[in-house]
C-alpha positions in Angstrom: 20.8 -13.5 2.1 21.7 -13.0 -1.3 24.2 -15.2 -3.6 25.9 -14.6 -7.0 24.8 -16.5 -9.9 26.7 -16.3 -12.8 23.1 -16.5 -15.8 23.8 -18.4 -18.5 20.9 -17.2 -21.1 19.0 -19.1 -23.1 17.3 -16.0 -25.5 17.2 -12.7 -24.7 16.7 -8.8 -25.8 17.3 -5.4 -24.5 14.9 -5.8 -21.9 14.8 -9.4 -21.1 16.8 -12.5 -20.6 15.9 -16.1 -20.0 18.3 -18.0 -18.1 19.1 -21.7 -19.6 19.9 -22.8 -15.9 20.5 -21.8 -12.2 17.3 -21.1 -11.1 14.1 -23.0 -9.5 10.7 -21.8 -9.7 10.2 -19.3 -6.5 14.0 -17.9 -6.3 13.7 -14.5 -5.6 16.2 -12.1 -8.4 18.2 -8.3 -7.4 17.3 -6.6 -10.7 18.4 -2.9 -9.3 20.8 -1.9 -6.3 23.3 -5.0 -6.9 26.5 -3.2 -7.3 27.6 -3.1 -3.5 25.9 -6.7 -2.5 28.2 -9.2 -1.8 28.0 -13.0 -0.9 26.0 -13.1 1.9 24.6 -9.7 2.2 21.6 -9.4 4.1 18.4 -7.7 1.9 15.0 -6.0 2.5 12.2 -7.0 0.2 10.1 -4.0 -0.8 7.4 -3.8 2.2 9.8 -5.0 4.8 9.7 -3.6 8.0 12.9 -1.4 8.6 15.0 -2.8 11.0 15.7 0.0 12.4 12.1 0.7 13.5 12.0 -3.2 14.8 14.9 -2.0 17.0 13.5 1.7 17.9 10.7 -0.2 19.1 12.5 -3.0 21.5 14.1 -0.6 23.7 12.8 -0.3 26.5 11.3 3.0 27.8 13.4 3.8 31.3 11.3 6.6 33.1 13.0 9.1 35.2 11.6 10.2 38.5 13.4 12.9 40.9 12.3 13.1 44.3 10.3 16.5 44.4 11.5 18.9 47.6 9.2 21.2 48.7 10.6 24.6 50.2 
């Protein structure tokens, strides 16, 4: 889930800022695609399996069998 962080920078250019505080080592950043996200919002990580697949793939299979009549 993703949170809102309000980056304070330390230095920084066009292409690059370093944040004086708010983050540890490991925490995971949304560089592009962060206009809609709110509070909260559940993310996919590149690679992630699409959860629609994951779900696709859980339903069951229900076969259908009619009796056959012969004439």
């Amino acid at each position: 889930m993703v949170q809102r962080v309000l980056v304070r920078p330390r230095m920084g250019d066009e292409l690059h800022v370093e944040p004086a505080e708010g983050f540890t080592e490991g925490d995971l950043l949304v560089v592009a695609g962060q206009t809609g996200l709110r509070d909260g919002a559940k993310v996919r990580l590149p690679g992630d399996p699409d959860p629609a697949d994951a779900a696709a793939a859980a339903k069951p299979v229900v076969a259908s069998s009619s009796p056959k009549t012969k004439s």
